[in-house]
N, C-alpha and C positions, 0 to 999 in steps of 0.2 A: 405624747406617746410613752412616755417615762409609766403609768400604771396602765398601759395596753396589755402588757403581761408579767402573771407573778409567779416565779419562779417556789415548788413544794413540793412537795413527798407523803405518799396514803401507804400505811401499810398493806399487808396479803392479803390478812382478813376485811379488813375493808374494802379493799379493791375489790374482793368477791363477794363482801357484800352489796356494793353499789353495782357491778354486774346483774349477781342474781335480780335485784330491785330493778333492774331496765335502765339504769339512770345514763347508760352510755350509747350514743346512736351512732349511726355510721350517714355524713352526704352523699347525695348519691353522683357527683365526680369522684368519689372514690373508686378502685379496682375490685372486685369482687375475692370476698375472702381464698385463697388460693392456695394456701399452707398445706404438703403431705402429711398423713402420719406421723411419719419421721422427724419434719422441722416440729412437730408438736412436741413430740418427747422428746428433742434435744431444747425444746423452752424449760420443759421441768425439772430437767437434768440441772440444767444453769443457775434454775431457782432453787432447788433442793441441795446447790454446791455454793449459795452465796454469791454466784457472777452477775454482775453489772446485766443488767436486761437493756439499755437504755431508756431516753426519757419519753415521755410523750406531749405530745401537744394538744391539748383540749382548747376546746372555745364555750366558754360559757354562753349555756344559749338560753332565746327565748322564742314565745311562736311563732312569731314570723320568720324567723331564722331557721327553724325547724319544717315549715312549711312551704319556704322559699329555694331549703336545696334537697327538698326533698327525701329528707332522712327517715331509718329506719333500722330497727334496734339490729345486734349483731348478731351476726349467724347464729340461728339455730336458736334463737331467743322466741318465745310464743308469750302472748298478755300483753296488756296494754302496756305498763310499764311505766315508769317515771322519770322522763326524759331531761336531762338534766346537762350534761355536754357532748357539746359536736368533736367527734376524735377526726383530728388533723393529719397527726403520725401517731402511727402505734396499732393502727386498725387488727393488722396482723396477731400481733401479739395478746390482746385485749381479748381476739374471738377467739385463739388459740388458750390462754387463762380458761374463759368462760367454758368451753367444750372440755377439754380434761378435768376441771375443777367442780363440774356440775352434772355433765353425762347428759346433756340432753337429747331428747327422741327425734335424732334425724341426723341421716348420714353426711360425711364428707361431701365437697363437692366430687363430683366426679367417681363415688363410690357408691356402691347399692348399700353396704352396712352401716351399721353405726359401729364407733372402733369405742372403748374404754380403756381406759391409760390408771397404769398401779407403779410401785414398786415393789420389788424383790428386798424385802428389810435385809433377810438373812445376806442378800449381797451389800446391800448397802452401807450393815454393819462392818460389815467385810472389810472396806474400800474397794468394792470390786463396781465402783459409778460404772464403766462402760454397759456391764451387765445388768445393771438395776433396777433400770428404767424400762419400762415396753410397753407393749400396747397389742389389745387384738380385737377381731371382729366380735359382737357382738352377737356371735352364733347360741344353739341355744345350752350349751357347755356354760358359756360364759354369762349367759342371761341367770342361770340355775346361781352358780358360782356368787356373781354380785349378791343374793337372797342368803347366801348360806356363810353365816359370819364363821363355825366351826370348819368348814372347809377355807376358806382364807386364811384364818390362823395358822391351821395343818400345812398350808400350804406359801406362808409366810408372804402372802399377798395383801399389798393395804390397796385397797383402791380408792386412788386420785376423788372423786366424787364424794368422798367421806368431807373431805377439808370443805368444800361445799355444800354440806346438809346445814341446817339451820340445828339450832340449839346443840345439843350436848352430844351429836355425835358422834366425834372427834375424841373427845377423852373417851367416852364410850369404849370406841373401838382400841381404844390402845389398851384399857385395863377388861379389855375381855380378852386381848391377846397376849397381856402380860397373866392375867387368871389360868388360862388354857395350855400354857407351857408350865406354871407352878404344879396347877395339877397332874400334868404326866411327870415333871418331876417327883411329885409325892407317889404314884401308882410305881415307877420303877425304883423309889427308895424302897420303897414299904415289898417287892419282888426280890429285891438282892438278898444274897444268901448270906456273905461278906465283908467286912466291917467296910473296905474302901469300899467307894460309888460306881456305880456299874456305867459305863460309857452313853449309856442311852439315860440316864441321871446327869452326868454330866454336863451333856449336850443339851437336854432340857432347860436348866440350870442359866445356859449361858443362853440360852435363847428367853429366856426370861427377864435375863439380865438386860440385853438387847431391846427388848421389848420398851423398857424404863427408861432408857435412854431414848430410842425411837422418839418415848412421847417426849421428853425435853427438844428433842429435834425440832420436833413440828410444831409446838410450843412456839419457842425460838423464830422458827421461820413464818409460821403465819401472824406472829403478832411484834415479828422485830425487822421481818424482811421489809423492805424499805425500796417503791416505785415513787419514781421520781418525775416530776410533770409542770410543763408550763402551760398557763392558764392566760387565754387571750379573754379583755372585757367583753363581756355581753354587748356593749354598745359600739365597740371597732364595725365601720362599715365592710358588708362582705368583701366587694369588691379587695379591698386590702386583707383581708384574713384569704381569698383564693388567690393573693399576690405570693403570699406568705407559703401558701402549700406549694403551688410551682416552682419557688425558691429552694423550698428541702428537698421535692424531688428531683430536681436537674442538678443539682449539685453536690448532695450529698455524695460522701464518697466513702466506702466501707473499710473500715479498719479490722486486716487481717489478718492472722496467724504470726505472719514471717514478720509484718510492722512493729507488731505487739512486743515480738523475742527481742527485733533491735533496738528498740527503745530501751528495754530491759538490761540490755548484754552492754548500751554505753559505757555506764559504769564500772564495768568491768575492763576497759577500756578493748573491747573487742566492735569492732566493724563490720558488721554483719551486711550493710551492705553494700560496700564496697568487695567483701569476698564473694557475694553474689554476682557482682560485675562482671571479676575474677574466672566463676564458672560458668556462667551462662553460655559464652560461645559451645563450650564442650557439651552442653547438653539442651539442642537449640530443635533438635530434629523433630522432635514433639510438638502439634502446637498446642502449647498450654500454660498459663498465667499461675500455675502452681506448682513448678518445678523449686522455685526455693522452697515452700515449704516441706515438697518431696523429702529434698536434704535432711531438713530437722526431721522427719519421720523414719529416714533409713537408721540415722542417727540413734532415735529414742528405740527402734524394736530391736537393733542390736545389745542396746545398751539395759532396756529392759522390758522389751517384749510389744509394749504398748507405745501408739501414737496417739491418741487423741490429744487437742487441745492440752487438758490439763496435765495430762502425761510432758507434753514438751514444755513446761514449764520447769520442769524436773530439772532439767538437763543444762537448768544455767548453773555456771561451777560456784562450786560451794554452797548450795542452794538443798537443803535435805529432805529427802523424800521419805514419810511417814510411814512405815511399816510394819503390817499385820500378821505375824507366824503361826503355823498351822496350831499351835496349843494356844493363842488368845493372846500372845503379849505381842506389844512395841517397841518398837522404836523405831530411829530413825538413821538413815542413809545416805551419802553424801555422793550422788552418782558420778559426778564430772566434779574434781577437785578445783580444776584451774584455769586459766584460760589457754596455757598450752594443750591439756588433754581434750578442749573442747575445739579446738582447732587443725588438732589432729583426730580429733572423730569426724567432723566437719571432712577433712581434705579426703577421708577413707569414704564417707556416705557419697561425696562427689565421684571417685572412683568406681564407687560400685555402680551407681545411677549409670556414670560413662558404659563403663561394661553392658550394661541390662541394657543399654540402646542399643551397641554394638550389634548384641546377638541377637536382638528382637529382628533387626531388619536384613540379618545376614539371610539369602535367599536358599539357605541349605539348615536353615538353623527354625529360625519363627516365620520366615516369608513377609513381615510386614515393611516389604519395598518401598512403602509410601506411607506417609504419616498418618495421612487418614485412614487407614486400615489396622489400624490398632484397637485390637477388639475394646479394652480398657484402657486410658492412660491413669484411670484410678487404681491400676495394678503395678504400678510401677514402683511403687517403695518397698511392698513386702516381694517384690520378686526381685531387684536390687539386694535386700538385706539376707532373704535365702540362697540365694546366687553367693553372696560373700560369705555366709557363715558354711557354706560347702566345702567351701577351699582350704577352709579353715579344719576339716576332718582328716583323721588317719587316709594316708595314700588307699590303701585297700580298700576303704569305704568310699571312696569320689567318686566311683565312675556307676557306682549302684543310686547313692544319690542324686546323678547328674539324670538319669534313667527316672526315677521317683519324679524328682522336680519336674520334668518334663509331661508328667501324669498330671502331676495336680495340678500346671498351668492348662491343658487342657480341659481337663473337668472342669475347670473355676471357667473359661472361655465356655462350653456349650451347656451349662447350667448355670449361665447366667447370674453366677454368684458375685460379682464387683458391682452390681447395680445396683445395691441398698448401702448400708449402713460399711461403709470403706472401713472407718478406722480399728472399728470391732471387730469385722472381719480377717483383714489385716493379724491384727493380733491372734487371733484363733487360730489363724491356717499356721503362721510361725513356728506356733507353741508345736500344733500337728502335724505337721510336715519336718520339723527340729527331729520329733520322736521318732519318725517315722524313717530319717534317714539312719538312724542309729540301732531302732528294731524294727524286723519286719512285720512284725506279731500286731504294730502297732497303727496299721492302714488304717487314715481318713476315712469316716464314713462317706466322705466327696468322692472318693473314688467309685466305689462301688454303688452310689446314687447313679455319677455318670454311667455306669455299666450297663444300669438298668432303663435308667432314662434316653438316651440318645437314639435308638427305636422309635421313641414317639416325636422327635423332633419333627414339625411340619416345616419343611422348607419351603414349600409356598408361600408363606404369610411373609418370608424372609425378605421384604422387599424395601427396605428401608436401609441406605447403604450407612454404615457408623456403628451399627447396635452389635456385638457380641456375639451373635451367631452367622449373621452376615460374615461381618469379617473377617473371620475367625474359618468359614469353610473359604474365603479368597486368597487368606495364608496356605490353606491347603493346596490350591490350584499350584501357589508360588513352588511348594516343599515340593510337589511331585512333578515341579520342572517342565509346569505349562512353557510350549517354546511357539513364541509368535507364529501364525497362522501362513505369512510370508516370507520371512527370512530364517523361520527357523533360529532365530534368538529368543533369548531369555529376556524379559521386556525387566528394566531399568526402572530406578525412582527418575523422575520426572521426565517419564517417556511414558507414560502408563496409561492405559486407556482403560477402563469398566467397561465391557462392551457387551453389548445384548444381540446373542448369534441371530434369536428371530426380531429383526428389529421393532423398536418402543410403536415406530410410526404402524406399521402393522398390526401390533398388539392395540395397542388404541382404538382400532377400526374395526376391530374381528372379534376383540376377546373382552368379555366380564370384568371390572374391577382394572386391578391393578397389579393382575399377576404374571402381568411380561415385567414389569420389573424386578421378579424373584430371582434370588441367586442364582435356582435353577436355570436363567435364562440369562447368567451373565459368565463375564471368563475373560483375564487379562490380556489384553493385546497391544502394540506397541500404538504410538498415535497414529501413525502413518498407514496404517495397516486397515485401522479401526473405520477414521474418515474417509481416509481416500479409497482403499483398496473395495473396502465392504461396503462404508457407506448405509444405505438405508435398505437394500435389495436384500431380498430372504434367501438362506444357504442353498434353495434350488438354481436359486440362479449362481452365486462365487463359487461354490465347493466345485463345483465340472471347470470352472475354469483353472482353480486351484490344483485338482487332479490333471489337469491336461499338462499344467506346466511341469509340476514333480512329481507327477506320479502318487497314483492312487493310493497305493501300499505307506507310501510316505507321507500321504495327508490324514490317511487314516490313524499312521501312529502318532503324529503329533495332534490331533484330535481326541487319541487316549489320555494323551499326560495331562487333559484339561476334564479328563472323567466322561469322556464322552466315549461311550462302547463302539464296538460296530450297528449292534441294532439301532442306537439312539442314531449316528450317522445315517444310518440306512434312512431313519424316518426322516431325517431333516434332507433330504433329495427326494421325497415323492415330489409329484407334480400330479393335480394343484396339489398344494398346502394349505390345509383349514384347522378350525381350532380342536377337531379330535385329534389333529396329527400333532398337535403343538400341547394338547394333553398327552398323547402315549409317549413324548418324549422328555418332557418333564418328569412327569412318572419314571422311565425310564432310569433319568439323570437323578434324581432320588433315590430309587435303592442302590444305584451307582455309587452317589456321594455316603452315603450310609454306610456302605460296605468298605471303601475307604478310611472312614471313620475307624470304624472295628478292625480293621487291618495294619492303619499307622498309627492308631494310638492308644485302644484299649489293647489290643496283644501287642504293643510297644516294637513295630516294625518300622518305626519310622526313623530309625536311627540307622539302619540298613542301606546296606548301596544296594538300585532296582536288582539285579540278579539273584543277591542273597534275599532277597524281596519277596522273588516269585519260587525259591528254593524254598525258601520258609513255608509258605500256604502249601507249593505241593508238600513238602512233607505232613502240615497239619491235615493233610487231604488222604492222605497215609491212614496215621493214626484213627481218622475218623471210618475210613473202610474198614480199616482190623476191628472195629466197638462193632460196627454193622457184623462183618463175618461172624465173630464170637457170638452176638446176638443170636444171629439167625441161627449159626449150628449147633450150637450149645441148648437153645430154648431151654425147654424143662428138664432136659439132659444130665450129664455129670455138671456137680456142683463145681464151685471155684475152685483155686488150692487152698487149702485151712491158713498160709502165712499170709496169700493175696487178699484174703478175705480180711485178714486183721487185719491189718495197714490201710488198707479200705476204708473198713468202718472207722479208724481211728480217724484219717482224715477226714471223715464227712463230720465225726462229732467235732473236731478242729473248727471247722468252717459253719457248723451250728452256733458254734458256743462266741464268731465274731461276726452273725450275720442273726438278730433276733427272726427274722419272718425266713429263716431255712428252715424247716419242720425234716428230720433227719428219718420220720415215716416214712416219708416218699421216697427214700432210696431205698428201701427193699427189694425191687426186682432189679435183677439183672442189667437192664437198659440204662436202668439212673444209677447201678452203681458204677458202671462203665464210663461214666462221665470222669469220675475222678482217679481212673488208674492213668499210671504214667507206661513210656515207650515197653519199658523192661517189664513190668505187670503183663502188658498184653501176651508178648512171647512167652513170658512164664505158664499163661495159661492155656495156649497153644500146644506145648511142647510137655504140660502134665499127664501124669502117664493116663490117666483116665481121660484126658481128652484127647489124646494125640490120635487114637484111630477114627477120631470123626474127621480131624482134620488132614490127617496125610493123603488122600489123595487127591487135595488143593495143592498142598505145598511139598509133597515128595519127599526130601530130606529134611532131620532134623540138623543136619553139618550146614545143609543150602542156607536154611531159614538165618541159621543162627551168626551167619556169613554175612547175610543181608542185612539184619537186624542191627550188626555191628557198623557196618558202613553207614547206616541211616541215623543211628544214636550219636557216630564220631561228628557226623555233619548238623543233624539237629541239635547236639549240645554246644560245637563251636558258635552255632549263630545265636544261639537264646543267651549265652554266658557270654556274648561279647569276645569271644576269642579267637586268636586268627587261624584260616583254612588256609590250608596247602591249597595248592590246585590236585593233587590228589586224592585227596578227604573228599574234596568238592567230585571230582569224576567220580570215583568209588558213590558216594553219598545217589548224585545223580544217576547212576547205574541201579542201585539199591530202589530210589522210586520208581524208574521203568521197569522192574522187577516184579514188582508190590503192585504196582498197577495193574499190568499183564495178568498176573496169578487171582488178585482179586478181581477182575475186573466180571 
């Protein structure tokens, strides 16, 4: 057994040469190639940064061996091909190489397109790796694009598939990209008026520069990168070469992030994981086999923004991290000097994580009572690491920030934004939500995506308990203080039942699919309440017994705090019950839970105690009948006042100039500019002398109006700015809507 296997190493270029050539097949006990997008470009990422890919194991074959397990070349491979070794381990990665290195014509599994994989030079020159790398469908943008080498250049795209062409397309491509930035350098020298270089020279200049180096890159890596492979003889009987494969996969054991750091940090005579020992109980509530490496991430985006992988390598002390400043030069940074700062950043990211559980599952805070109702546990570093750089702000600024943060953990929850690429992401939102707490000027375009998106959310589909928007509307049930069905409590972590008002066994029998298990059709209730009490019987039959015991009035309201209206109520007591009824009440609970939505957390009422709650909408219910009044009386009538109108228009071109698809056309009439005046506009427009006689014999006195108006601003500006009401602001205020109601109504 001693020459059973020989232990070598084929470089890039060859290993894609002998790909492209067919020379690698796949047995078919092998698993079917299975790799996202994503795991593809983090392969390239790895290769184009010099990391270990690991080894593979090949079987040198022949045809009977080939015939016998029935093999056949790797995904997406077409032609006969020249079959050469049976891949053991490494299938994964081998088809992953062949597909971004080559582009061939046929989609992912499990995807209709075909995807093509590049990098972003200009980032990669950068050191901006997270950004570098990507990948997109093959739509016909991208089909054009691949053909047109001067829009690649322009647009600093190499595509992966180059290092895969036969002969000289490789240099090719780099000195048509290094030609193509010389020449816009020459067109903007030979433009400037002035002896120094015009910035768009410059820039040229250094992208040319760039360019030369690029090709020594890839130079470098396709002909020095280095895969490493053990070679089973052609003659080893199968039987023992399929002993050999069940062996690597039942045993292997993957070496991960946090192993990697303590190996590392020995040296330094630091115990990483023994201090993980240390924290673990504090941060147990989650369940997830990634909480140490949590740590090093809260760690590294305090410390500098980014976590990926090679970002926490940064972060061993004394260890320096290479740095690129915005005019082109280097050097380097020493993030963590010692092993005392690195153990005091340590005990702080342990800290914050604590915290960030805390408030997740506080039932007045995030609602997430139970562990598995955490929309993301991949969100837990950068909302840990903004949670503590908060605190760390001027007093006068925390409590706007606290207001902010609680936006953009929502948006990132119903747009679904933690379900790709964590550590990049991560980093982005930091960077943007950092700004964001410090100007306002400076709103996440996640904000306002959620604004616009959360309308079309289909909560039907939501039937899958764990995903992000599921869980994420069951926090909500939690925040607005769903109280058990029976006892009228607030149901507990591990008392918690998921319960389905019209039961599953019902839905199975009567309805299509699988849409009694939609959220729409679920709502917390304690266990006792869920088994025993309800059981499998549909609400015609429990809700009368429910009402018989406490009272109607009483079942009905805690039946609201679960978003369940009176008319939804009303429909789940018809007799019989069939599946229109158990459509109009979905439907029902749908614009329900939507209007919720827009109520506790795009207009940020959710920090609100219920009264200031329901104070709040009446007042926006206010506002919005004076836009109607004005509307209607005004029509073609006396214009606005000359100042309303400036401050108007200036805010609409504000909100043009931070929102590209607002076209600031469309507010010319009256109606759409009335969207954006504030309480004291409307009055001003009311009570201008030119329009006052349309409107006084609605509202009789300009002393009354202006009496009312007062009470309504004192109370609508204490709840929007957070500031505490008397209970007379609050009466007054109160008095001022039943006012405003009456007169417009």
């Amino acid at each position: 057994m001693r020459d059973a296997q020989k232990p070598d190493h084929v470089s890039l270029h060859t290993l894609i040469g002998h790909l492209r050539e067919g020379r690698y097949v796949i047995p078919d006990f092998q698993r079917e190639f299975e790799w996202r997008p994503g795991d593809i470009r983090d392969l390239m990422r790895s290769i184009f940064l010099d990391y270990y890919i690991g080894s593979l194991l090949l079987w040198k074959g022949k045809a009977e061996n080939f015939k016998a397990l029935s093999c056949e070349p790797v995904y997406g491979y077409r032609g006969v091909g020249k079959p050469e070794h049976i891949v053991l381990d490494g299938q994964q990665r081998l088809t992953a190489m062949y597909y971004a290195f080559t582009a061939p014509d046929k989609p992912l599994p499990n995807r209709s397109n075909r995807y093509v994989y590049f990098v972003h030079v200009d980032k990669f020159m950068a050191d901006e790796h997270d950004e570098a790398f990507d990948y997109e469908q093959l739509t016909k943008k991208w089909s054009k694009l691949l053909t047109d080498k001067s829009a690649q250049y322009e647009s600093h795209l190499f595509p992966l598939s180059v290092v895969g062409e036969p002969g000289w397309a490789l240099p090719n491509w780099v000195q048509g990209y290094e030609a193509h930035w010389r020449a816009k350098r020459q067109r903007a020298e030979e433009s400037q008026t002035g002896e120094q270089p015009t910035k768009a020279a410059a820039l040229a200049q250094m992208h040319a520069d760039n360019a030369a180096q690029f090709g020594e890159i890839l130079q470098g890596i396709t002909g020095q990168y280095q895969i490493s492979y053990n070679e089973l003889d052609k003659d080893l009987e199968i039987d023992k070469v399929c002993d050999i494969f069940t062996q690597i996969n039942s045993r292997g054991v993957r070496l991960d992030v946090f192993d990697l750091a303590n190996a590392l940090l020995k040296p330094e005579d630091i115990k990483l994981k023994a201090m993980w020992r240390e924290a673990e109980p504090r941060l147990d509530y989650f369940d997830t086999e990634k909480m140490n490496v949590y740590i090093l991430q809260v760690m590294s985006i305090l410390r500098q923004t980014y976590c990926s992988p090679k970002y926490l390598y940064f972060m061993l002390p004394g260890h320096p991290k290479p740095i690129r400043d915005s005019d082109g030069t280097r050097r380097k940074e020493i993030l963590v000097p010692d092993k005392q700062d690195f153990e005091k950043r340590w005990n702080n990211a342990v800290g914050a994580l604590e915290d960030a559980i805390k408030v997740l599952r506080h039932p007045q805070e995030y609602g997430v009572i139970s562990s598995s109702f955490l929309p993301y546990v991949s969100i837990l570093a950068v909302f840990a690491a903004l949670r503590a750089h908060a605190r760390t702000l001027p007093p006068p600024l925390q409590l706007d920030a606290r207001r902010k943060f609680r936006h953009w953990y929502w948006a990132s929850v119903f747009t679904n934004r933690y379900s790709g690429s964590v550590e990049s992401t991560s980093a982005r939102d930091f960077l943007d939500v950092k700004t964001w707490f410090e100007d306002d000027a400076s709103e996440p375009a996640l904000i306002g995506e959620f604004a616009r998106r959360f309308r079309a959310l289909d909560l039907r589909k939501e039937t899958k308990r764990g995903t992000s928007v599921y869980n994420g509307i069951f926090n909500l049930f939690v925040l607005q203080g769903a109280r058990d069905w029976m006892t009228g409590d607030v149901p507990q972590y591990g008392d918690l039942d998921d319960h389905h008002i019209v039961p599953a066994s019902w839905g199975k029998a009567n309805l299509k699919g699988s849409i009694h298990g939609s959220i729409l059709n679920r709502t917390p209730l304690i266990a006792n309440t869920n088994r025993n009490v309800i059981g499998s019987r549909l609400p015609n039959a429990y809700l009368p017994e429910l009402m018989k015991a406490s009272g109607e009035a009483t079942v009905r309201a805690i039946l609201e705090s679960h978003f369940i209206t009176s008319i939804a109520f009303d429909i789940l007591l018809r007799e019989p019950f069939g599946p229109e009824d158990f459509e109009a009440f979905i439907s029902e609970r749908q614009r329900t839970i939507q209007d919720a939505i827009e109520n506790l957390l795009i207009k940020e009422r959710l920090d609100l105690s219920p009264q200031l709650r329901d104070l709040d909408i009446a007042t926006e219910r206010v506002e919005l009948a004076l836009r109607k009044c004005i509307e209607t009386e005004l029509g073609e009538g006396p214009g606005l006042p000359q100042h309303v109108n400036q401050k108007v228009e200036e805010r609409i071109s504000r909100a043009a100039k931070k929102n590209a698809t607002l076209d600031p056309e469309a507010f010319r009439t009256l109606s759409s500019k009335l969207e954006f005046f504030d309480l004291r506009e409307l009055q001003e427009t009311i009570v201008a002398k030119s329009a006052w006689p349309t409107f006084e014999k609605r509202f009789s006195s300009k002393e009354i109006l202006s009496t009312k108006f007062d009470q309504l601003a004192e109370l609508r500006n204490g709840i929007r700015h957070s500031r505490a009401t008397s209970e007379i602001v609050r009466k007054e205020g109160e008095a001022a809507i039943l006012w405003f109601q009456q007169v417009l109504r």
